[in-house]
Every structure is written in structure tokens, then in C-alpha cells.
C-alpha positions in Angstrom: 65.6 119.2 93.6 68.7 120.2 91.3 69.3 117.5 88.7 73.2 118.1 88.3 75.4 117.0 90.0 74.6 119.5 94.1 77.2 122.4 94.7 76.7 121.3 98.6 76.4 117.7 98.5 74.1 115.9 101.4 72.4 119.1 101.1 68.7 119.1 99.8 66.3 122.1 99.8 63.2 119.9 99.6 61.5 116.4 99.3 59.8 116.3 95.8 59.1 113.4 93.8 62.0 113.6 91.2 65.3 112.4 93.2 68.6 112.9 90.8 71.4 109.9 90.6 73.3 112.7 91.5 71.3 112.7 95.2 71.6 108.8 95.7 75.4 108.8 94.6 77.1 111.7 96.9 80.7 111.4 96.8 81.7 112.0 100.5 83.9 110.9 103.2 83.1 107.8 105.7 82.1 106.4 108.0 78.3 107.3 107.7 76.0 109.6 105.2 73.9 109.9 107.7 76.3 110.3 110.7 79.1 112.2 109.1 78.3 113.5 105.6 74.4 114.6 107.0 75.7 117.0 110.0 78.5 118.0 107.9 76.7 119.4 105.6 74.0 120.9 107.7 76.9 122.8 109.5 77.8 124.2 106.3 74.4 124.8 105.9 74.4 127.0 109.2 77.0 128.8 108.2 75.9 129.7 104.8 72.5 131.1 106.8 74.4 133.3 108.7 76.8 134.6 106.0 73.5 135.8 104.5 72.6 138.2 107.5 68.7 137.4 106.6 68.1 137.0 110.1 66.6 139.3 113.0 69.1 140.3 115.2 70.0 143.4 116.9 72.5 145.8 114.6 75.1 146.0 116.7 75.6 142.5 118.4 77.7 140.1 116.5 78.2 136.3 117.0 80.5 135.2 119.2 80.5 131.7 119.6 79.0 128.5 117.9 77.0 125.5 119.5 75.9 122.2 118.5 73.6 119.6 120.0 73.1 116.1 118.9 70.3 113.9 119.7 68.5 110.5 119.2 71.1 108.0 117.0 73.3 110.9 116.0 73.9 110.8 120.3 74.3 107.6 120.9 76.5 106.9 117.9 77.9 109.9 116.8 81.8 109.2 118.4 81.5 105.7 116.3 80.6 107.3 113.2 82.7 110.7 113.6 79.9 112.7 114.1 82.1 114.7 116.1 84.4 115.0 113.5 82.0 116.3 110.5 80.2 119.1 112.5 83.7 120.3 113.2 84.8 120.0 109.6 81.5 121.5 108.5 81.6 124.8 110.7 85.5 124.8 109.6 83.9 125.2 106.3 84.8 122.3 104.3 82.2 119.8 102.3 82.1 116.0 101.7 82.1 116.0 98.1 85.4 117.7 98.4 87.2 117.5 101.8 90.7 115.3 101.6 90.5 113.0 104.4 94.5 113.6 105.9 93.6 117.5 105.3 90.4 116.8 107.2 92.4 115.3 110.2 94.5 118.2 110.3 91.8 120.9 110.7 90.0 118.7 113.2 93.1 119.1 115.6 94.1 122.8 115.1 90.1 123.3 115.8 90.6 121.5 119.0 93.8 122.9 120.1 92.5 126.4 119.6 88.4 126.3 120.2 88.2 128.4 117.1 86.8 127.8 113.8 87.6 130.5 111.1 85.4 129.5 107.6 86.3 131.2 104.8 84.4 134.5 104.3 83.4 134.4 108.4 85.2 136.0 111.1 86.5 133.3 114.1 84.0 132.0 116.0 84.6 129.9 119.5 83.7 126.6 119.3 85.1 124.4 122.2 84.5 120.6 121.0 85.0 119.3 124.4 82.4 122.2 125.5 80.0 123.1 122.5 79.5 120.1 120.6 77.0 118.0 123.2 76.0 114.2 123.2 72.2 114.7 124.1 70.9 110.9 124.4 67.9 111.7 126.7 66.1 114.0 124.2 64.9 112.6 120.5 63.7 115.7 118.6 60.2 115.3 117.2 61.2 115.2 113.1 63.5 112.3 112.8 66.1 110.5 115.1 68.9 112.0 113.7 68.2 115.4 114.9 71.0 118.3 115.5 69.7 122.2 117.1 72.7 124.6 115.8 72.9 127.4 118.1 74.9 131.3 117.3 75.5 133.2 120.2 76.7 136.8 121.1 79.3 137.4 123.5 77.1 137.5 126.4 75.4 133.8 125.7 72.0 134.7 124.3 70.5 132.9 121.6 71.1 134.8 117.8 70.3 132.3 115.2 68.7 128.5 116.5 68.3 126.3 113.8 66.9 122.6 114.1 68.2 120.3 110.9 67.6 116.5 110.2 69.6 114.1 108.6 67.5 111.6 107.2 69.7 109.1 105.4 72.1 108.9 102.3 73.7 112.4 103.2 70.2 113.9 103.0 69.6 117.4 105.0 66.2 118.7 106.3 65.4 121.7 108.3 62.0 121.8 110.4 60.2 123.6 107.7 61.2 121.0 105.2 60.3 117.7 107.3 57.0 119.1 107.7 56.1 120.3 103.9 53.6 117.6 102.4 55.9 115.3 99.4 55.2 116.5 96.3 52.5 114.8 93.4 54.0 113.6 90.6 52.0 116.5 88.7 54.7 118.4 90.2 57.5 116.5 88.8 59.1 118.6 85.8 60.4 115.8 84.2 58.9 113.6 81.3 58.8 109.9 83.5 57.4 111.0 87.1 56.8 107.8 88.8 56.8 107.5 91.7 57.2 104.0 92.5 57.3 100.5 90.4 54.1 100.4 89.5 54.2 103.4 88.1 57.6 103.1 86.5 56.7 99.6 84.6 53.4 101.3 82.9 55.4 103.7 81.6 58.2 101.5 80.3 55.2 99.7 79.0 53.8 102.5 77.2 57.1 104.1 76.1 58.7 101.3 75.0 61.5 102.9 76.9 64.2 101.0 79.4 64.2 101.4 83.3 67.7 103.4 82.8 66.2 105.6 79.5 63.6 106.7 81.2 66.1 108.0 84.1 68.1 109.0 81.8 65.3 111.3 80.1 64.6 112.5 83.4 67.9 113.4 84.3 68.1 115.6 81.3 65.3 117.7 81.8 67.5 119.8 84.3 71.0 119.2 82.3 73.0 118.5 79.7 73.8 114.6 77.8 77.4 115.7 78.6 77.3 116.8 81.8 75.2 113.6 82.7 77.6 111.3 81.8 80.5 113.1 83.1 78.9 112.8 86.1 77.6 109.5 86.1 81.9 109.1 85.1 82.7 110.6 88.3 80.9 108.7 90.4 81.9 105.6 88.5 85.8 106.6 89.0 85.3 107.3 93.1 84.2 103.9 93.3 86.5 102.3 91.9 89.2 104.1 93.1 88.0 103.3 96.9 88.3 99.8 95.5 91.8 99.6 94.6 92.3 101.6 97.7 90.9 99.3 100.0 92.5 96.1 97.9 95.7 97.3 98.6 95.6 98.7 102.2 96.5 96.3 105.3 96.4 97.5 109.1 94.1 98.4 111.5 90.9 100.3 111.6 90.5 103.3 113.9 88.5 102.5 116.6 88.8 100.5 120.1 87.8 97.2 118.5 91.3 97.3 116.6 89.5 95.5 113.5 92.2 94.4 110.9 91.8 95.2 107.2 91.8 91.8 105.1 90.6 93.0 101.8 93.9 93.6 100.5 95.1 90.1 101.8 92.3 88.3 100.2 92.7 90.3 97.1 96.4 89.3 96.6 95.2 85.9 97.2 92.7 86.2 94.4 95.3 88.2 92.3 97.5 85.2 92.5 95.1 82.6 91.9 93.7 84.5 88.7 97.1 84.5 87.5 97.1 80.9 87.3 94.2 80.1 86.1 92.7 78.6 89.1 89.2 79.9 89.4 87.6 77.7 92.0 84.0 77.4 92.6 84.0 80.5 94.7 85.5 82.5 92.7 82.6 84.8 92.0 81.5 85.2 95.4 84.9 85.7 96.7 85.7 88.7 94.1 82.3 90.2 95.3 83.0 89.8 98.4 86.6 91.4 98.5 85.5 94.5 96.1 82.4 95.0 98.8 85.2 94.6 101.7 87.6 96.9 100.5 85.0 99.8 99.8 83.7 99.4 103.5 86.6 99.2 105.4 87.9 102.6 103.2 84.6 104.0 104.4 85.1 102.9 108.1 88.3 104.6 107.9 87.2 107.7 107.2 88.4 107.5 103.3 86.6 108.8 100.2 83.5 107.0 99.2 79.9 106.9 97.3 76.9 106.8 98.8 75.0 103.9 97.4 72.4 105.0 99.1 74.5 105.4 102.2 78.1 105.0 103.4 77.3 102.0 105.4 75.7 100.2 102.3 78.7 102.0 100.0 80.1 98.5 99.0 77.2 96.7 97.4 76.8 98.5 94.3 80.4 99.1 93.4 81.6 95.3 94.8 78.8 94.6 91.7 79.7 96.5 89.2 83.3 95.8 89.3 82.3 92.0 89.4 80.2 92.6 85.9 83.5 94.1 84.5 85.6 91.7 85.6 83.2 88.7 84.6 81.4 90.0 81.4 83.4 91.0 78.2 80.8 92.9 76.7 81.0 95.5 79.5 81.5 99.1 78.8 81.6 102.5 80.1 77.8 102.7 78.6 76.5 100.1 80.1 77.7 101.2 83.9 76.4 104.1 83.0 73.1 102.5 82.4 73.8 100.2 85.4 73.8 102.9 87.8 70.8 105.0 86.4 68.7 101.9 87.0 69.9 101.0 90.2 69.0 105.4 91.0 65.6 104.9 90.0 64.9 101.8 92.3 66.6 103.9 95.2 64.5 106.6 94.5 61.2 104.8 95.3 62.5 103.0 97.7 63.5 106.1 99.6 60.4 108.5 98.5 57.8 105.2 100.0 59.7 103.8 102.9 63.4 105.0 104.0 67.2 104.5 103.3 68.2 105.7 107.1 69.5 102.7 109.0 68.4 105.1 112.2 64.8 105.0 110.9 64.2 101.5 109.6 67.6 99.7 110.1 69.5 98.2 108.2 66.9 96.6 105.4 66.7 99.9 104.2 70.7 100.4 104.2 72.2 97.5 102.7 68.8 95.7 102.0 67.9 98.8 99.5 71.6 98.7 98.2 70.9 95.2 96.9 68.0 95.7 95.4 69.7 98.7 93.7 72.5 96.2 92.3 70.0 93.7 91.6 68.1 96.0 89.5 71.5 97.3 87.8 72.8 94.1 87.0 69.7 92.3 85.6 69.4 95.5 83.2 73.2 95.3 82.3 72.6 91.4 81.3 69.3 92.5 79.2 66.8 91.8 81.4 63.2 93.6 80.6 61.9 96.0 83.2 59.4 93.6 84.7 62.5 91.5 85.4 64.7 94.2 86.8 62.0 94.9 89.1 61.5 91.3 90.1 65.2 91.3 90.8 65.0 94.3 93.0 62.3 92.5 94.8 63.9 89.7 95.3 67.0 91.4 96.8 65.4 93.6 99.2 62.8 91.0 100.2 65.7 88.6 101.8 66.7 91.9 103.8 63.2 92.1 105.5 64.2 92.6 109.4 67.7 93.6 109.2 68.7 95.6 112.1 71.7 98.0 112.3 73.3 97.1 115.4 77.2 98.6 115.3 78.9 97.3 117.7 81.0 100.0 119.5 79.1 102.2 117.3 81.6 101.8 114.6 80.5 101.0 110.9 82.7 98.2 111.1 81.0 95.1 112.6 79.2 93.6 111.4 79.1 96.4 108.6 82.0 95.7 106.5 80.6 91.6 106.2 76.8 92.8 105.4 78.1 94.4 102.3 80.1 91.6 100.7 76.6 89.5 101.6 74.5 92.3 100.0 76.3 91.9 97.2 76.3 88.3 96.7 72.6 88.3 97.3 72.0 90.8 94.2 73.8 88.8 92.0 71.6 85.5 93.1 68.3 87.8 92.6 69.4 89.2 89.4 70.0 85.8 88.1 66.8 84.4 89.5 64.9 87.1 87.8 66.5 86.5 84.6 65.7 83.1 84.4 62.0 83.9 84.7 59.9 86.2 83.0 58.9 88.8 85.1 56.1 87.4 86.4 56.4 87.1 90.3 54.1 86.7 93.5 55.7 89.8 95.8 55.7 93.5 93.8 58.3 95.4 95.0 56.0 98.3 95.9 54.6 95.8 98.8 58.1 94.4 99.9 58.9 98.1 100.0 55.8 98.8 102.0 56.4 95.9 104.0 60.4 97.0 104.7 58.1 100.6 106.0 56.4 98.8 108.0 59.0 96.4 109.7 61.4 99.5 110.5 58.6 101.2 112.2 57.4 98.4 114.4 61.1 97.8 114.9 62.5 98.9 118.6 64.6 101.6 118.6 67.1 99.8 120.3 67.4 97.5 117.2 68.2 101.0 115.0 71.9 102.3 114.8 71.9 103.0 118.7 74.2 100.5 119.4 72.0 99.6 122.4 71.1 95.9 121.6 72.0 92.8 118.9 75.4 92.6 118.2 76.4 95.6 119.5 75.4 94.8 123.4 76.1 91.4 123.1 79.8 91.7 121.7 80.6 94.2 124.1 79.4 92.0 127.1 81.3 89.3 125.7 
């Protein structure tokens, strides 16, 4: 896997042991990574495939038209989580990391008022939405729930290029060759600290003498430059916070049938007002974590720029704490969320190479329940805990996520998404500050509440696992 910062974000060649900050924090657009930013960049993948002409097909018969299927969660929730939406963007040729959301909406309509899409360096292809793009809710492909079968075809219907691709969580694209390769070892791993989960990364620290975040960071540089690192751990830094002061200061409605109102910007200019003053209440920490993880989400459930932290849905728990440490601490510094955010990579990283990050797979314990943990592990480093501590705090975190299921209702990352976050966040801050009034020393490891969140999500019905077929999401809509 690259270590800079991917030319086609979401979009991953293979599964090795080494994943890069820059593959846990994808700048995108919402409402999903798995839902939108995933089959986005898989159709971009398509496309790319055929540009290359390294296909068999007979010389003189040229594609005519374009197909898409989607099955398992991306069919049952796709229209929710504008699933719809990103394949079209994606065969229109246009990227999350770089797509402008009212540009987006534009393209989407000229697409479907024409059932052509014309990508740069491609001749038109037909692509009917209403037609080509099909909801397939009785089939769930064999590699993963989120499965999508991309389909070129000459003008007389047959079958030029098929291609089955995966999208397996955090913006994270795998074809059928790639889902079934064995993970890599961490002999493998070209890069200095290779550990592949916390036992592994707290006998190196041990033996280093090195922090959770310098190891990461020594990592990180094996494939790049101290510059371009930090520019890019900059960047990802500056998207969040802009979808912060975004969503603090936009009111209205959410798209969607449940006509969800937007309060972060209402509860920050109640907080605004009240800092002003001088009148910080008991909840005064809480409620600025709360609003910051509130007005990331309900940017991302409008389809705005975001971070994946792993995920879109989860896209408010790391940012909600990092701006809380900033506005809280006054020995923060651009350093330190740098150092923040490397640490809260490496605990994504095993949580996603040993269990999963894909609310589809495992719900949402391995959503917003890894995103704590992440900003557990972030924080307790920025306040000077040791690593044994930041992994007790990461513990801690996910541990009180155990069980979570993702149950959108109306398939919209919305309810009770937009809520979970601002919890998620408040719980990291309690399990960093647990872990920092102990010493490290703790009953639960986080490699068996990791094992244990595996586990859960696979004994866990499907129902229960962004299908919007049970929870909240049937019992809401009865209602």
C-alpha cells in the first residue's frame, strides 16, 4: 500500500500489513465511505481498467453502454446513503478526495437527463440510472456485503469487461482477486515498526523507547518525505476543521424524507454566547464535544466534504476531539495534532487489519466504537500518557461499544448517526482520562476486546448491519 497521501482515494491495490494515515483519513464526500466514497471510487476504478484496453475483446467491437449492480447493504441502503449518486459521479469521472459537492449535484442531473456519461479521456457511454444502475437485494455476493458487478457492453448487449469490486469499509476498494489473496506477514511490511496489532506495537515501544505516534511516524516515512508527511497530516487536519465550522454555522434541513433539522449551529451559538460570558457550566465539556461531533455528521449526511475517521458515519469522533483538546488545553499545537492523529492511525490500523471498520460487516462497534478508541488513544498521547496507557484508553473506548448495531433509519446516516458521534466522543474523553489516572495496567487487552468486537459482528444478524431492516430503523418507521 502507498504511504503518501493515494492519487485515487478509497482506492487500494491490496491488503498488506502496513495501512498509511493517509488510508484511515480519506478526504471525501458524505454520507458513507463505505456507501458513497467505496462505489465511487470503484467506478473510477472501472473506468480506469477500460482506458487501459488490457482486456480481451474482439478488435472491432467498442463499448457501448455501462451497467452497475448493487447487492447485499449497498442494496438495501444505497438510496439512503447516495449510493446512487457516487456510482454516477464515479463513471462521470470525478473522485472523492476532490469532487465539489454543488458541482457533484450538477453532473448527477445532466447524467440523468441525458443517460450519458462522458469521463474525461473516454468516449460517451449510455448509462440510464433509472435503467442501468440496479438495487439487487435478493443476491449477497460471496466476498463481502457490500458487493457491486460492473458490467461494459457493446451495442448489441453482450458482456465486454465484468468486473466484481467490494467495498469493505472506510472508502476501502477490493476486487475478487484482492479479497481472496492471504494478508500479508509482517516480514513483508517494508517499514521499520511492523506490528500488527497492540501487543506487538507495546513491545516495540518497549524496546525502542519510541512513542505510539513516532513509531507511526517512522513508518510513514519509509515511503515519503518529513515534509510531505506533515503537509498531509495538515490537510487532513484543515478538512476537519473546516466541516466543523461548516456544520456550526449551517441551520435547515437535511435531505432526506425524515426532514431532520440541523441544531449544531444553534447549539453552537448558544455555546458561543455563553463562552463569551464567562459561564462555563458543568457541561460545558461535553456540550462542545458534542456540537463539534454534530456539526461534522450532519455536513456528512448532507453530502458535504468530510474525513474518514475510519468512516464517514464515525467522521465526527475524532475531529469533535481534537478540536475539544484545542479549545481546552493551551499547550496545544499543530505538533501535537499531528501526533494526535498518527496515534489514533495506528490503533485504526489493527483494529481494521484483526476485526473490521465496515458498519455492513460488524455494525456499528466497528464504526463509531473503533473511532473512539482512535480518539481515546489520540488524546491520552496528546496529554502524555505512556503507550501502555494509550492502549488501555483505546480499550476502554471500544470496549463500551461492544454490540452496537448500525440500524439507519430510512437508510439515512442521520438517525441515530449524527447522536452516536457526539456520544463516541464523550466516551473517548472518559476512557482517556480513566487511562491516565492509572498506569497502564488493565484486565481487558485491546487485542481481545478487538477480537471480541470480531466476534460480536459475526454472530450479529444481518438485519442488525446497515440494512435498515430491524432496531431503530423498523421500529421508527412503524411508528
Amino acid at each position: 500500500m502507498r504511504g503518501a497521501p493515494p492519487a485515487e482515494v478509497g482506492e487500494t491495490r491490496e491488503t498488506p500489513l502496513f495501512i498509511s494515515v493517509f488510508d484511515i483519513f480519506k478526504i471525501g464526500i458524505g454520507p458513507s465511505s463505505s456507501h458513497t466514497m467505496g462505489p465511487m471510487s470503484a467506478a473510477r476504478r472501472f473506468l480506469d481498467e477500460i482506458a487501459t484496453g488490457a482486456w480481451p475483446r474482439p478488435a472491432d467491437v467498442e463499448i457501448d453502454s455501462l451497467r452497475v449492480t448493487l447487492h447485499g447493504s449497498l442494496a438495501f441502503t444505497g438510496v439512503g446513503h447516495g449510493t446512487d449518486r457516487a456510482v454516477i459521479l464515479g463513471l462521470a469521472g470525478f473522485k472523492p478526495d476532490d469532487v465539489d459537492p454543488a458541482e457533484a449535484a450538477r453532473s448527477i442531473e445532466q447524467v440523468r437527463a441525458t443517460n450519458v456519461v462522458h469521463p474525461a479521456g473516454h468516449k460517451p457511454y449510455r448509462f440510464r440510472p433509472a435503467v442501468d444502475l440496479v438495487f439487487d437485494r435478493e443476491v449477497r455476493l460471496p466476498g463481502h456485503t457490500n458487493g457491486m458487478v460492473f458490467l461494459a457492453l457493446g451495442k448489441a448487449g453482450q458482456v465486454l469487461l465484468r468486473r466484481v469490486y467490494y467495498s469493505v469499509g472506510g472508502g476501502f476498494v477490493l476486487d475478487d482477486e484482492e479479497m481472496s489473496r492471504p494478508r500479508a506477514t509482517p516480514a513483508q511490511s517494508n517499514v521499520p515498526y511492523p506490528f500488527a496489532n497492540a501487543v506487538q506495537m507495546l513491545a516495540m515501544a518497549k524496546r525502542s523507547g519510541l512513542s505510539i505516534a513516532a513509531m507511526k511516524r517512522a513508518n510513514e516515512l519509509a515511503t515519503m518525505s518529513a515534509a510531505e508527511l506533515d503537509a498531509g497530516l495538515d490537510r487532513i487536519w484543515a478538512a476537519m476543521d473546516g466541516c466543523i465550522e461548516r456544520g456550526c454555522s449551517t441551520g435547515g434541513v437535511l435531505p432526506g424524507e425524515l426532514q431532520v433539522r440541523r441544531r449544531a449551529a444553534g447549539i453552537y451559538d448558544q455555546l458561543a454566547a455563553s463562552w463569551a460570558r464567562n459561564d462555563l457550566g458543568p457541561l460545558a465539556a461535553n456540550d462542545w464535544l458534542s456540537v463539534y461531533a454534530m456539526a461534522v455528521n450532519e455536513e456528512n449526511a448532507a453530502g458535504g466534504r468530510v474525513v474518514t475517521a475510519p468512516t464517514n458515519g464515525a467522521s465526527g469522533v475524532m475531529p469533535a476531539v481534537l478540536k475539544y483538546f484545542l479549545k481546552f488545553e493551551p499547550r496545544a499545537s499543530r505538533e501535537v495534532i499531528r501526533e494526535m492523529l498518527l496515534t489514533a492511525a495506528a490503533i485504526a490500523g489493527i483494529v481494521k487489519t484483526n476485526a473490521s471498520i465496515s458498519g455492513a460487516e460488524v455494525g456499528c462497534q466497528g464504526e463509531v466504537g473503533a473511532a473512539s478508541a482512535m480518539a481515546a488513544a489520540a488524546l491520552c498521547a496528546a496529554l502524555g500518557g505512556t503507550p501502555t496507557q494509550i492502549e488501555n484508553a483505546a480499550e476502554i473506548a471500544l470496549e463500551h461499544h461492544l454490540g452496537m448495531t448500525c440500524d439507519p433509519v430510512g437508510g439515512l446516516v442521520q438517525i441515530p448517526c449524527i447522536e452516536r458521534n457526539a456520544f463516541g466522543a464523550v466516551k473517548a474523553v472518559t476512557a482517556a482520562s480513566l487511562a491516565l489516572k492509572g498506569d497502564g495496567a488493565h484486565a481487558v487487552p485491546l487485542d481481545t476486546c478487538i477480537e471480541t468486537m470480531r466476534q460480536t459482528g459475526a454472530d450479529m444478524s444481518e438485519r442488525y448491519k446497515e440494512t435498515s431492516l430491524a432496531g431503530l430503523a423498523l421500529n421508527v418507521t412503524a411508528c
